[in-house]
C-alpha positions in Angstrom: -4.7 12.1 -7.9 -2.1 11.6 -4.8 -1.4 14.5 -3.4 1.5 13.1 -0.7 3.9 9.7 -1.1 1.9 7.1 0.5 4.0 4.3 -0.9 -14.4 -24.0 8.8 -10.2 -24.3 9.0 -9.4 -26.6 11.6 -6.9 -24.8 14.2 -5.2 -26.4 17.0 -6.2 -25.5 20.7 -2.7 -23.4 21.1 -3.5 -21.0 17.9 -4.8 -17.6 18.5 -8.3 -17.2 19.4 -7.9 -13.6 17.5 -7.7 -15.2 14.2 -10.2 -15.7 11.7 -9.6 -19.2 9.3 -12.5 -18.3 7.4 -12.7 -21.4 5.3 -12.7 -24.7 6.3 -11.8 -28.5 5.0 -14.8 -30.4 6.1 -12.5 -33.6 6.5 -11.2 -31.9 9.4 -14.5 -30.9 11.0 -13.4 -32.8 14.0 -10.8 -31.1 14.6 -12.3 -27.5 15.4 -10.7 -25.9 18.8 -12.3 -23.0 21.0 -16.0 -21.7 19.9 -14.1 -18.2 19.5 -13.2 -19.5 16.1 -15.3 -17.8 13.5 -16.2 -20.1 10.4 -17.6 -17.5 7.8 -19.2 -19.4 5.0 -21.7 -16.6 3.0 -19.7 -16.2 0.4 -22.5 -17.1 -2.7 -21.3 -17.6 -6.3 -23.2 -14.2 -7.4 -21.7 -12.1 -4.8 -18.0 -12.8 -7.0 -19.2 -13.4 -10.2 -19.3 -9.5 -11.3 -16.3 -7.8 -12.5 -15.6 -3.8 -11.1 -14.5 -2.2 -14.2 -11.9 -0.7 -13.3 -10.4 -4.8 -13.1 -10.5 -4.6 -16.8 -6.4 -4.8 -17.0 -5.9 -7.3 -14.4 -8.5 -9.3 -15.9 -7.3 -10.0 -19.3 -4.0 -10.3 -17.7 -4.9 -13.1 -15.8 -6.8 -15.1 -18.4 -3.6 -15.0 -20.5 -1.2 -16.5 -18.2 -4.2 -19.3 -17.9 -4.7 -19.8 -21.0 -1.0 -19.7 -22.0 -0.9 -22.2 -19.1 1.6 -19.6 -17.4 -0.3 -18.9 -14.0 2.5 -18.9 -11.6 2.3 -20.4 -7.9 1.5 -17.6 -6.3 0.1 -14.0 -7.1 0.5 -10.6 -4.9 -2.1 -8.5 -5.2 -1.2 -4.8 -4.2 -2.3 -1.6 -4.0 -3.7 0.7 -1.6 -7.3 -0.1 -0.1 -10.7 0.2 -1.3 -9.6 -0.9 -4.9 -11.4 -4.0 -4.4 -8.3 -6.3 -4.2 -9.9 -9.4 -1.9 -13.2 -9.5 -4.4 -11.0 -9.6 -7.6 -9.2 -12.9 -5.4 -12.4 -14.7 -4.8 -13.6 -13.9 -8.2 -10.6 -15.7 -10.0 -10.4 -18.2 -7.5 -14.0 -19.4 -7.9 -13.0 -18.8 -11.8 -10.3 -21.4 -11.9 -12.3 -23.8 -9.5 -15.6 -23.8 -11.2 -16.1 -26.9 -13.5 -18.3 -24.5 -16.4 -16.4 -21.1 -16.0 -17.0 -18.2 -18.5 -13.5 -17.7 -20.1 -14.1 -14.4 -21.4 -15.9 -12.9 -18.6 -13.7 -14.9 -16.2 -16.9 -15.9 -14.2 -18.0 -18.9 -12.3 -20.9 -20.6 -13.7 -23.0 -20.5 -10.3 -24.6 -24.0 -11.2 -21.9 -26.5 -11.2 -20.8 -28.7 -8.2 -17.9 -26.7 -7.2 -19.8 -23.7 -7.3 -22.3 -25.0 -4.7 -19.4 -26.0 -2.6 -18.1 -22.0 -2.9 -21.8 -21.2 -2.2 -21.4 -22.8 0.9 -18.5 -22.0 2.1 -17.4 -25.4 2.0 -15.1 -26.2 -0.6 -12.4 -28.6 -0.4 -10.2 -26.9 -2.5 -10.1 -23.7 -1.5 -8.6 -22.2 2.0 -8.9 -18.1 2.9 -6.7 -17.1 5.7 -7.6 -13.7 7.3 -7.3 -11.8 10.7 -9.8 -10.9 12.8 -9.6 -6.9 13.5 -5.9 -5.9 14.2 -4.6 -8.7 15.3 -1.8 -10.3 12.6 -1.9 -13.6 11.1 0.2 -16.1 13.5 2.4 -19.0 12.5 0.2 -21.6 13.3 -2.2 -20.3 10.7 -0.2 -20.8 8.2 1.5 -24.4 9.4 -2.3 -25.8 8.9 -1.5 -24.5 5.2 1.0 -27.8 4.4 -1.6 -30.2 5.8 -4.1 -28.2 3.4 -1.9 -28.7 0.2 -0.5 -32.4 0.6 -4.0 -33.2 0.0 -4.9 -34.6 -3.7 -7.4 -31.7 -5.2 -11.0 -33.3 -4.6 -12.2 -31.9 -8.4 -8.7 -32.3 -9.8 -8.2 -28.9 -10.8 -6.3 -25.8 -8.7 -5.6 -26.2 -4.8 -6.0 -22.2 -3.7 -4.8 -20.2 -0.6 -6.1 -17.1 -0.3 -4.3 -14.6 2.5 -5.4 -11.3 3.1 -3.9 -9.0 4.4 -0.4 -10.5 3.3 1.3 -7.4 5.6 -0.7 -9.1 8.8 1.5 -12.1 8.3 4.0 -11.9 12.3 7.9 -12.6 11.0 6.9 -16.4 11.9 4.2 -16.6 10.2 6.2 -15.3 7.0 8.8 -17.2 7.0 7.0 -20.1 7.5 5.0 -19.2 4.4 8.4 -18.4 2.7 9.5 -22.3 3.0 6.1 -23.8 1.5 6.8 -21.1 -1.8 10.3 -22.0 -2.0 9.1 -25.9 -3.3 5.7 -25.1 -4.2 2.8 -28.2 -4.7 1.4 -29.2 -8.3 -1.5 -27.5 -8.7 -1.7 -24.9 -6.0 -1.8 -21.3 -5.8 -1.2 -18.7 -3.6 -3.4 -15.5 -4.1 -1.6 -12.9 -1.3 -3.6 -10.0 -1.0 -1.5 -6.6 0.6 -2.3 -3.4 1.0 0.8 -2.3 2.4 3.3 -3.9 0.1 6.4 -2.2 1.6 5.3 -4.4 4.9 5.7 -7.6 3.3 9.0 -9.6 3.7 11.0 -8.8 0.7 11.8 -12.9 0.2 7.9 -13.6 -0.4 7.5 -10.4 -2.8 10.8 -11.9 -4.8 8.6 -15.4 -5.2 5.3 -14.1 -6.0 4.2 -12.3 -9.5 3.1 -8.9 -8.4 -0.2 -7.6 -9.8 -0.6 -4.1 -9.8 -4.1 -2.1 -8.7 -3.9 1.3 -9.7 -6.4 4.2 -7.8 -8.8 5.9 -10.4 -8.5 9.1 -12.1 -11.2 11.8 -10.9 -13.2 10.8 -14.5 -13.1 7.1 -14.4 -14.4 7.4 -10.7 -17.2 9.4 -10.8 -18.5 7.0 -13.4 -19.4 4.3 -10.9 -22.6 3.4 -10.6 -22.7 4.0 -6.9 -21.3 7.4 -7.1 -23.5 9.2 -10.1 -26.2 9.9 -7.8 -24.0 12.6 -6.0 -23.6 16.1 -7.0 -20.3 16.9 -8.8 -19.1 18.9 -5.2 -19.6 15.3 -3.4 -17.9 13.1 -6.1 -15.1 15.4 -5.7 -15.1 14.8 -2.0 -15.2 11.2 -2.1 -12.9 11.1 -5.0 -10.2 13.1 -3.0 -10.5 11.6 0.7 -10.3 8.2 -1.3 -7.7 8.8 -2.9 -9.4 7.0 -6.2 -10.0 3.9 -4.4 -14.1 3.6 -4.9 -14.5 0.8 -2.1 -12.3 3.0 0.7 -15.5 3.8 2.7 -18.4 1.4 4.0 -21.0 4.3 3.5 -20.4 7.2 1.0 -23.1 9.4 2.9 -21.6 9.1 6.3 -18.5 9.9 5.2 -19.8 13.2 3.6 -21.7 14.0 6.7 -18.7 13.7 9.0 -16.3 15.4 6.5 -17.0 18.7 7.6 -17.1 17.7 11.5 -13.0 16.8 10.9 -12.3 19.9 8.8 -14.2 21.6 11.5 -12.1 19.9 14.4 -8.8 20.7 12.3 -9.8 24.6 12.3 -11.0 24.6 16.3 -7.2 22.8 17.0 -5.5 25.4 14.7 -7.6 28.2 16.5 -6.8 26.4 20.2 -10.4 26.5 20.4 -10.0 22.4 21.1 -7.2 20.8 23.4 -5.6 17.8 22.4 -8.4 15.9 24.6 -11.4 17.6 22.9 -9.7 16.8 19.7 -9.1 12.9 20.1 -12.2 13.0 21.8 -14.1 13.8 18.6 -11.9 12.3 16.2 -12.6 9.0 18.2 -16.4 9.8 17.6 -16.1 10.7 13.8 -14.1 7.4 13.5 -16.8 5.5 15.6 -19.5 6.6 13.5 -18.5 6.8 9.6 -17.2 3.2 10.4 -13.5 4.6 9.6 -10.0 3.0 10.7 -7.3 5.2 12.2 -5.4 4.7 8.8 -8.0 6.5 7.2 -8.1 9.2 9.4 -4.4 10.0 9.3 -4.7 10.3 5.5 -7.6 13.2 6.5 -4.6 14.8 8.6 -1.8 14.3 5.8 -4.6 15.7 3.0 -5.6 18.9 5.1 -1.9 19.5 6.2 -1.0 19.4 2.6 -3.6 21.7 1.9 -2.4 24.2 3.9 1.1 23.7 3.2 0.1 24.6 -0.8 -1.6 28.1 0.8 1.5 28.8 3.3 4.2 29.0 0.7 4.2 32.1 -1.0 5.3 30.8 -4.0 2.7 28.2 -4.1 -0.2 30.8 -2.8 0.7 33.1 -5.7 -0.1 30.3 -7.9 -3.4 29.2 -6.4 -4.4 33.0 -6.5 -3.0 33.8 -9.8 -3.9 30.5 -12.0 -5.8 27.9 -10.4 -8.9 30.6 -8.8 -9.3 32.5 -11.7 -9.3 29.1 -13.6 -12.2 27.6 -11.4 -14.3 30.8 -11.5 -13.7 31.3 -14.9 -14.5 28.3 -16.4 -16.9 27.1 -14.1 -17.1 24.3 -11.7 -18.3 21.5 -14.4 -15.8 22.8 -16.8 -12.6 22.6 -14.8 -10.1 20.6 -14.7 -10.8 17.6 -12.5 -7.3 18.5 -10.6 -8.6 21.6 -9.9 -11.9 20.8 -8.9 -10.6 18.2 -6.3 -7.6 20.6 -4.7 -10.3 23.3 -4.2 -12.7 21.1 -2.7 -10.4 21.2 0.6 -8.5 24.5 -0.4 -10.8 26.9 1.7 -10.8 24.6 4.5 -6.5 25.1 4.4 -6.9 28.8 3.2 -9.1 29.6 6.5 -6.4 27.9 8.8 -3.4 29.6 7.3 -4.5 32.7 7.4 -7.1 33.7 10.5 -4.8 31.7 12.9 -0.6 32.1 11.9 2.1 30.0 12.5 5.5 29.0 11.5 5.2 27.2 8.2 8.1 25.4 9.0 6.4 23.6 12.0 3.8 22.8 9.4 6.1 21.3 7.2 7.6 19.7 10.4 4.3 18.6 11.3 3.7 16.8 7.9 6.8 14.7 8.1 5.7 13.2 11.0 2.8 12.5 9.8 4.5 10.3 6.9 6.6 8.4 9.0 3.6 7.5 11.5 2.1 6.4 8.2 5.1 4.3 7.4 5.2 2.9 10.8 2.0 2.4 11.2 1.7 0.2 7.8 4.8 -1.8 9.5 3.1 -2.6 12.2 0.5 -5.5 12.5 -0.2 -4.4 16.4 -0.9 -0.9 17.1 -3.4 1.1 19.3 -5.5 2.8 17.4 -6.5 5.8 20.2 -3.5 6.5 21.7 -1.8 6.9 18.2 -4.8 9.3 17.6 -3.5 11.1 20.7 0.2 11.0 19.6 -0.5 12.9 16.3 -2.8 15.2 17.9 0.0 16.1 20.5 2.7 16.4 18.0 0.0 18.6 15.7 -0.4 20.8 19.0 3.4 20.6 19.9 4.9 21.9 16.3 1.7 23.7 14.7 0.0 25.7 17.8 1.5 28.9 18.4 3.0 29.3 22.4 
């Protein structure tokens, strides 16, 4: 349920210190620049060989383009974050490069060769670009990709380029990619990774196949092994501040610890109990200790302002009051409709702000929309400051919300 639109690699000396090749071609071992390079090579066979179920779809519809020998040159994987995106990429690129691969699980062997190599972290055939932190993917990262794919395959089966996040990718650095899709090599393929698919340059979306990862219904999602162990309240938690995607958050029980500590934060800013400083202040902390990004805290602010948008409007109040209450009491929390159950999970949180402290509800709704478009910018934007951005929607929140 949505409840708002939210649409070692050797480097040379001159390439950004802030970006992470994470796989390298041992041929080029000399090569290696500054020590602030990071060469991350723990990726084991077993970690990628099992499918999340909710891959099921993508799945089959990738081992029918290789069996039909129709695998295009390069793949976009989208959809929002947390759906697990990045593993599904490693799993079907140690797929196509293992030598003994299960072709109806589409799973790796684990024993063969190739897979050792991937166990290592030192594969030939296989190069994964991705940034370190915030910082964007820079051209030069993505010139080493032509030296990568001139090269003869070592096992004689796929080349593969894994970028992720596509959307990190600076203007140079895309259109540099743009020119190596236009003539593709034999054999190789590009698995782009984006959460932010509006972000990505509109000539690499037109030459990639777009693969589609869709966030879970409330029923499908408490289903996941990791989640049964919670109470039906929790699930409903997770499942909403999510947004379906069941790998959003590092730490399940963190996050449900500091869910009240926002909510709380929201109220004491409604209430002026908190100035803009107390409130980024704590927001910082929350963000700090549930291991969150600032993205995921703005979806918080656009959730709760929703919220209480749905309680402000009469029209909309009525119906919570006359339908959707009644509904919950009267049928009882297990037997409600899982709709229902996740819009009240927050609805007293919005029902307290709305009515104990007033305002206009058309600087709510004011409010809201500029919480969208920071949204919109901020998935633009490979560079951005995370606290003072925090401090911008805090002051516009106090500017349009707080009563004079």
């Amino acid at each position: 349920m949505q409840f708002f639109p939210l649409p070692s690699f050797p480097r040379k000396r001159e390439s950004s210190a802030n970006t992470d090749y994470r796989r390298w071609i041992p041929a080029f071992a000399g090569m290696t620049g500054k020590t602030g390079m990071m060469m991350e090579a723990r990726m084991t066979a077993e970690k990628t060989s099992g499918a999340y179920s909710w891959h099921q779809q993508q799945q089959q519809h990738c081992l029918s383009l290789i069996q039909s020998h129709r695998l295009p040159h390069a793949l976009l994987l989208w959809g929002i974050k947390g759906l697990g995106k990045y593993h599904f990429a490693e799993r079907l690129s140690h797929y196509l490069l293992c030598e003994k691969p299960d072709t109806v699980a589409m799973r790796a062997c684990a024993d063969c060769i190739s897979c050792h190599w991937l166990s290592a972290g030192t594969h030939p055939d296989y190069l994964v670009i991705r940034p370190e932190g915030s910082a964007s993917i820079r051209v030069e990262a993505i010139r080493q990709i032509q030296a990568f794919a001139v090269q003869k395959s070592h096992a004689g089966q796929y080349r593969i380029i894994l970028i992720e996040p596509a959307e990190k990718m600076n203007l140079s650095a895309a259109n540099a990619l743009l020119k190596i899709l236009e003539e593709p090599f034999e054999n190789t393929l590009f698995l782009l990774v984006s959460h932010h698919i509006s972000a990505v340059l509109p000539t690499i979306k037109s030459r990639c196949q777009k693969l589609y990862f869709q966030p879970l219904d409330f029923e499908s999602f408490k289903k996941i092994p990791e989640y049964q162990s919670y109470s039906l309240a929790e699930q409903e938690s997770l499942f909403l501040l999510s947004q379906g995607a069941p790998k959003r958050f590092s730490d399940e029980k963190i996050i449900l610890q500091h869910k009240e500590k926002f909510f709380s934060i929201m109220n004491a800013l409604f209430s002026k109990t908190y100035t803009v400083i107390d409130a980024v202040s704590q927001l910082q902390k929350i963000e700090k200790e549930a291991d969150m990004d600032f993205e995921q805290l703005l979806d918080w602010m656009l959730i709760f302002t929703h919220q209480t948008i749905i309680y402000t409007e009469e029209n909309t109040r009525d119906l919570w009051e006359c339908n959707i209450i009644p509904e919950y009491s009267k049928r009882g929390r297990g037997a409600a409709q899982p709709r229902v159950r996740s819009v009240y999970a927050i609805h007293e949180h919005a029902r307290q702000a709305a009515t104990k402290y007033p305002f206009e509800r058309r600087r709510v709704y004011r409010f809201y929309d500029k919480l969208l478009l920071m949204k919109q910018h901020l998935q633009d934007s490979a560079n951005i400051n995370p606290g003072i951005w925090l401090e911008d929607a805090c002051l516009i929140f106090n500017k349009e919300v707080q009563l004079s």
